[in-house]
C-alpha positions in Angstrom: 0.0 0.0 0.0 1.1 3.7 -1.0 2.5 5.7 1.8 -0.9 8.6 2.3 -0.1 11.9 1.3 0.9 14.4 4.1 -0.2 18.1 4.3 2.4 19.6 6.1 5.5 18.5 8.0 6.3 18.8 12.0 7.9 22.1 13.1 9.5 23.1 15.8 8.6 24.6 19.6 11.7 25.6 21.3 11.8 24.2 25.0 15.4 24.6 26.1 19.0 25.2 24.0 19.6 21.6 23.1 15.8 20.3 24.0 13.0 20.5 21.2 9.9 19.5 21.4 7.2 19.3 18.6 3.2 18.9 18.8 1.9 17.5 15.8 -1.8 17.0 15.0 -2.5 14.6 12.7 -6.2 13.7 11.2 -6.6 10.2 9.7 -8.7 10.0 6.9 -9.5 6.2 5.1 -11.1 3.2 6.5 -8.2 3.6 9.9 -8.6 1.2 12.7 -6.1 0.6 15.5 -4.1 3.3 15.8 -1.8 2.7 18.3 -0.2 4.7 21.2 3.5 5.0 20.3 5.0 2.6 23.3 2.8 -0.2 21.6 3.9 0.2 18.2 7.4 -1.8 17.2 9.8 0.8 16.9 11.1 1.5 20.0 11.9 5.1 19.7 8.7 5.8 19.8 8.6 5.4 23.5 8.5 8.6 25.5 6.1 10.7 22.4 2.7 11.6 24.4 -0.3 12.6 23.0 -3.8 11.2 22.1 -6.7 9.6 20.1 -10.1 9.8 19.1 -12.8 9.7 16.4 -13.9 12.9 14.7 -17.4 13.6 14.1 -17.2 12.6 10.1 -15.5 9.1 10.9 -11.4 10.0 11.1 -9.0 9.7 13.6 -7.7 13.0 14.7 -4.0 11.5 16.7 -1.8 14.3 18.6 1.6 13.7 19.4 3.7 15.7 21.2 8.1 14.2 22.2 11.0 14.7 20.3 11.1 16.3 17.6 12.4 13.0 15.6 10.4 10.5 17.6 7.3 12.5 16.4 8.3 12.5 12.9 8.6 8.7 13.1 4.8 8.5 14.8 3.2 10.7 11.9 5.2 8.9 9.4 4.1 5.5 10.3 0.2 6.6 10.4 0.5 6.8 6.8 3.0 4.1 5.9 3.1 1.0 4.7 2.4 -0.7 8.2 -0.6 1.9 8.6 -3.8 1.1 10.9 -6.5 -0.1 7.8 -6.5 1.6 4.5 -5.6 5.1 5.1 -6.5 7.8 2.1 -4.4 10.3 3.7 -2.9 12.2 6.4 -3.3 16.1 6.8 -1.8 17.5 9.8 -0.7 20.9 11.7 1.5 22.0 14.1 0.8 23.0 17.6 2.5 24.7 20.2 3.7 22.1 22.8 1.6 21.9 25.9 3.9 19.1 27.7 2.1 15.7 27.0 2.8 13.0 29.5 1.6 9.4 28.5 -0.7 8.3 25.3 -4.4 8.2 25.9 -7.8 7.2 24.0 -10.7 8.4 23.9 
């Protein structure tokens, strides 16, 4: 399967000199099921990226995540790679200001 098309790529929030930390927002459009928090994914870099999950009201998955700015890249590059959660038409997704995310939830 095609790698979905993204909208935008992750910028940057500066926390500290040689800290940054991104917040990416990332809406899932397709037939998605089973996104997964990054700690439960196989790529263990992923471990430590916060954020969260949910249905929108027209049927996608709107995922936030919010770590290191390379650990994030990875999480909303593998949403619409080819190890994606279903058939996913494509990913469109904005940058946020980081609001220090602790843990992955779902709602």
């Amino acid at each position: 399967m095609p790698a979905a098309p993204a909208c935008t790529a992750p910028g940057r929030a500066r926390t500290g000199a040689l800290l940054s930390t991104v917040r990416v927002v990332a809406r899932v459009s397709g037939v998605v099921q089973g996104v997964q928090a990054p700690s439960q994914g196989p790529a263990s870099s992923l471990r430590g990226v916060g954020g969260r999950r949910g249905p929108s009201a027209d049927g996608d998955v709107e995922v936030v995540f919010e770590g290191a700015e390379a650990a994030v890249r990875e999480a909303v590059e593998a949403l619409g790679g080819p190890r994606a959660p279903g058939e996913v038409a494509a990913v469109h997704q904005r940058d946020e200001p980081a609001q220090g995310v602790r843990g992955f939830t779902t709602e």
